[in-house]
N, C-alpha and C positions, 0 to 999 in steps of 0.2 A: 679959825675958830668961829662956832656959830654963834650969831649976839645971845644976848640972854636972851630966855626963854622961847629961843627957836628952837622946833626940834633939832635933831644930828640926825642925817639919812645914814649915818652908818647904824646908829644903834636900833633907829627904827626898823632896818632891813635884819638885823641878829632879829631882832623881836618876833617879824614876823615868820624869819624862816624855824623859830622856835617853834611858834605857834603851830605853824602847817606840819611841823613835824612828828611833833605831839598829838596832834590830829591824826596824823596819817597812822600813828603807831595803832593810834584807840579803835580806828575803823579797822585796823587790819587784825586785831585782838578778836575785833568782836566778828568778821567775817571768819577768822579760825576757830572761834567758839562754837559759833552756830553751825560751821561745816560737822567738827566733832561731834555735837549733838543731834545733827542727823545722819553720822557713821560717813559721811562724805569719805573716802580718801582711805577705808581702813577695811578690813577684811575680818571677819572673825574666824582665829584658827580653827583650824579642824579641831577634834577630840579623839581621842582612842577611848572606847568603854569597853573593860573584860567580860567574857562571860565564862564561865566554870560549866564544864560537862561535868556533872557529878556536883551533888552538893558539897557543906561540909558537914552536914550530917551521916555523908554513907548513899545520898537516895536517888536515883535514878531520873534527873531532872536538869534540864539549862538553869543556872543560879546567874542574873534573874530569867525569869521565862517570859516574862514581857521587859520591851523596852523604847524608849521613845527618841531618836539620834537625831540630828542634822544631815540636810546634803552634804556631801565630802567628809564626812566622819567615819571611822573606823571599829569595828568590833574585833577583837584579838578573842577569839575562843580560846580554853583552853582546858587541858583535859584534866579536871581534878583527882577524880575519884570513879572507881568501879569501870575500870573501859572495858571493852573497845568503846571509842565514839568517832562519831562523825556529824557533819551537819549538811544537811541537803533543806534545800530552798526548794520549795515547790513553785512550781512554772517557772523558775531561774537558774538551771544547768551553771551558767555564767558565775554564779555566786555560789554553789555549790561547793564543800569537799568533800565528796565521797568515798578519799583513803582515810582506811580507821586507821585512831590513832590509838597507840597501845599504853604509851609512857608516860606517868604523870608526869604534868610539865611540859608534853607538849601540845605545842599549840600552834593557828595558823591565821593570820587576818584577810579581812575581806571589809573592803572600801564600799557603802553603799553611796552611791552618786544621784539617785530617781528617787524622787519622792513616792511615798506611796504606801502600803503594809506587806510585810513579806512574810510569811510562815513557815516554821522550818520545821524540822524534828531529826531525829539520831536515829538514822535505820535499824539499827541493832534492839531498842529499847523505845522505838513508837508505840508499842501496845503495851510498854509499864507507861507509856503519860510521858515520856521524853520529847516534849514538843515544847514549841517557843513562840514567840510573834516579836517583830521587830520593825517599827515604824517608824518612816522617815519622813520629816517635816522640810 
């Protein structure tokens, strides 16, 4: 037994591995914090965003006919109203569907990867205004 008012190295040593442990917890709270808030460790999922051949008003048009996406994002066209449609990407064959589609409902995706702006239009219905632009950030 330690005289009075000596300390006890056992409880001194609880104390201090308390301390350091509490410490280590707060620094590593606040290094996971700060990783989070600058995205460190995480990836933002992709998006899929529709677009409608055909409005739903009837009108011979991409609904929307512009749009603004991410790298590795997804556009799923699809064919609402009044076909045939189809979408062709100018200067990008790659990106391209060139088979009309006949059937409301269907529909086909296409992944833009490159940043950049792409323009498209519906061969069938270019000269009613069936054109689009699609920009990826």
């Amino acid at each position: 037994m330690a005289p009075l008012g000596a300390a006890n190295p056992y409880t001194l040593h609880q104390s201090l591995n308390y301390a350091m442990s509490r410490l280590l917890g707060i620094c590593l709270a606040a290094v996971l914090s700060l990783a989070g808030l600058l995205g460190w460790g995480s990836t933002a999922a992709a998006a899929t965003v529709e677009v409608k051949m055909g409005t739903d008003s009837g009108l011979l048009a991409f609904e929307p006919s512009t749009l603004t996406i991410n790298s590795g994002d997804t556009v799923d066209f699809v064919n609402h109203k009044l076909g045939p449609h189809n979408v062709v990407v100018e200067g990008h064959s790659e990106l391209s569907h060139t088979d009309l589609a006949f059937t409301p409902g269907e529909s086909w995706t296409q992944t833009f990867s490159e940043p950049g702006t792409y323009s498209y239009y519906c061969e069938p219905h270019r000269g009613a205004g069936m054109v689009g632009t699609i920009t990826v950030e």
